[in-house]
N, C-alpha and C positions, 0 to 999 in steps of 0.2 A: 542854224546850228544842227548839228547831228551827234547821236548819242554813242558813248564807246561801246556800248552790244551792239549798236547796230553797224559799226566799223567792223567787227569782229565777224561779225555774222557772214557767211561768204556771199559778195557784190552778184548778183547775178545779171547779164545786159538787159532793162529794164525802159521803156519810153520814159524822155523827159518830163516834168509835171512843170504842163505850161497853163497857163490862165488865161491868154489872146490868144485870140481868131488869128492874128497878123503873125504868127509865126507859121511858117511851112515847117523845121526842122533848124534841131539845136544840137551840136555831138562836141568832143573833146575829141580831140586826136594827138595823140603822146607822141612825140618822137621817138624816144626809145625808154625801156623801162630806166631805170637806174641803179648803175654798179659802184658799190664803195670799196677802194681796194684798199689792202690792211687792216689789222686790230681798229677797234675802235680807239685806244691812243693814239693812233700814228695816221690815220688815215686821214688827207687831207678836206674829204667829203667832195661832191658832185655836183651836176644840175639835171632838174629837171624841169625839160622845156617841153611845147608843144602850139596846138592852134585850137581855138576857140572856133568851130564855126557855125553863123547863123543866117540863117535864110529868111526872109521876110517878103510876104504877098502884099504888105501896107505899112505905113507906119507904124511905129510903137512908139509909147508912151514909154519912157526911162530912166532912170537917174544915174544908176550908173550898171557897172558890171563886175564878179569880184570871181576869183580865182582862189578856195581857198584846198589848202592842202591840213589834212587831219589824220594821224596816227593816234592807234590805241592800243591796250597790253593789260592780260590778265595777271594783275597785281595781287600778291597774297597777304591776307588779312591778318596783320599781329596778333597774335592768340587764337587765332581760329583756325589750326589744324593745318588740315587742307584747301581750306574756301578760300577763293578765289574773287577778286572784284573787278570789273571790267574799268579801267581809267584812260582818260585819256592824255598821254604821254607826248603830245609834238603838236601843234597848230602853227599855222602861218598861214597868212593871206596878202593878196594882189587888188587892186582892180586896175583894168586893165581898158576903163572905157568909162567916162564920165561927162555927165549931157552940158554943153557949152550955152551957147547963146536958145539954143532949141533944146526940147527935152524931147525930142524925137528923133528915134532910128529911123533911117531911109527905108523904101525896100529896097531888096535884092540883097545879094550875098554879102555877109560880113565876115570876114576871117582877121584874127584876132590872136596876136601871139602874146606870150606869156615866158615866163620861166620865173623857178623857184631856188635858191642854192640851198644845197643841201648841208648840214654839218657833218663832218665825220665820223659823230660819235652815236648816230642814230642807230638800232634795235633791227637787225635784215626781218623783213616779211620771216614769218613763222606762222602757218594757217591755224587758227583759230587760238595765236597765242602774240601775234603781234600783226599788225593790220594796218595798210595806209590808203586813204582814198582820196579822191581829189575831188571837191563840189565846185561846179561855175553856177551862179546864180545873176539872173535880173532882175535888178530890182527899181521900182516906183516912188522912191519915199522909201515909207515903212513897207511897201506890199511887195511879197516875190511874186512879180511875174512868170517867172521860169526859172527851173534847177535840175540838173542833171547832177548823178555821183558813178563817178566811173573810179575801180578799184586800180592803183598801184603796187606794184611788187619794185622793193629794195632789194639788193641782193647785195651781199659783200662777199668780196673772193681775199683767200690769204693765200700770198703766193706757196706752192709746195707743202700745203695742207688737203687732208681728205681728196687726193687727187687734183685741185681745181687749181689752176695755172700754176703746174709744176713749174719747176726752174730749166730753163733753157740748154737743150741739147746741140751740140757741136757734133758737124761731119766734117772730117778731114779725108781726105783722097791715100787710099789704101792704108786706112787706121779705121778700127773701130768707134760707134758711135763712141762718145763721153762725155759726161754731165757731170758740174758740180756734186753728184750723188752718189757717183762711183770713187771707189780709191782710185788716186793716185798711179799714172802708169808706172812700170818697173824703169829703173834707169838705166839710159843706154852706155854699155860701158864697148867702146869700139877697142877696145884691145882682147877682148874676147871672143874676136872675127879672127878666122887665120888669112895670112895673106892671100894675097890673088895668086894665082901659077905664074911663074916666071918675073916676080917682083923681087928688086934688088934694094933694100934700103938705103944701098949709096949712092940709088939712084939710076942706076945702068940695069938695065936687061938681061937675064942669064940666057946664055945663048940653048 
């Protein structure tokens, strides 16, 4: 488990805390951060996926392995002003690898995919006022073998807000650009053309 100050606190990249010799190296690899588009009403939420990867010089000793994702948010205190309390607002967890007839990981490389769904109505990353990170832990039983926490960044975009994915511009061939943003073109009123030179409306050509 991990504390909402220490979610909060900014993740800096930090070596895994591992307890065996039989580990070479442990990391997280995200796919891509993750974008919620829309209000928090209407937005249908995300995923966030990635790889687990482990490398092992020996066996290990395992029971299984857990993917857990933790959001947290400085919540203000009823009756206390301004004071602020660090809580933790989101958890969810995976595992993503669970020991079978053996309780031993092989050596050599383990890559280990995962994904989370997101709800729509989660809180975007705000540095040091809303905070999400993702722990993978192995564990023995009760004993962590090994745990990494690498930080996540949320982001929500509203369309044609604060600049971020304005509403879609059209080019047409000898018209100016035009967007849902601009008024309205003027209407073309074709009687307000005069004729061509030598155009006859009955049809016939003036000589």
């Amino acid at each position: 488990m991990i504390s909402a100050a220490a979610i909060l606190n900014p993740v800096k990249p930090v070596a895994p805390t591992v307890s065996s010799t039989a580990i070479l190296s442990l990391e997280v690899l995200i796919d891509e951060q993750p974008v919620l588009k829309g209000r928090a009403e209407e937005a249908l939420g995300t995923d966030l996926s990635g790889t687990l990867c482990l490398a092992l010089k020996e066996s290990l000793d395992a029971t299984r392995i857990q993917v857990q994702l933790f959001g947290a948010a400085m919540e203000k205190l009823p009756g206390a002003g301004s004071q602020q309390n660090p809580e933790i607002v989101y958890t969810s967890s995976h595992t993503i690898w669970n020991a079978s007839k053996t309780k031993s990981l092989v050596p050599g490389a383990h890559d280990i995919r995962f994904m989370f769904k997101l709800p729509g109505n989660l809180p975007a990353t705000e540095a040091g006022r809303v905070q999400y990170v993702l722990r993978a832990v192995i564990e023995d039983g009760e004993k962590e073998v090994a745990a990494l926490v690498e930080a996540v960044r949320i982001r929500r975009i509203i369309a044609g807000a604060d600049g971020e994915e304005p509403l879609p511009t059209y080019e047409y061939d000898h018209a100016p650009a035009y967007s849902y943003d601009s008024p309205p073109p003027p209407a073309f009123q074709d009687h307000d053309l005069p004729p061509p030179p030598g155009y006859d409306p009955k049809g016939k050509a003036r000589a």
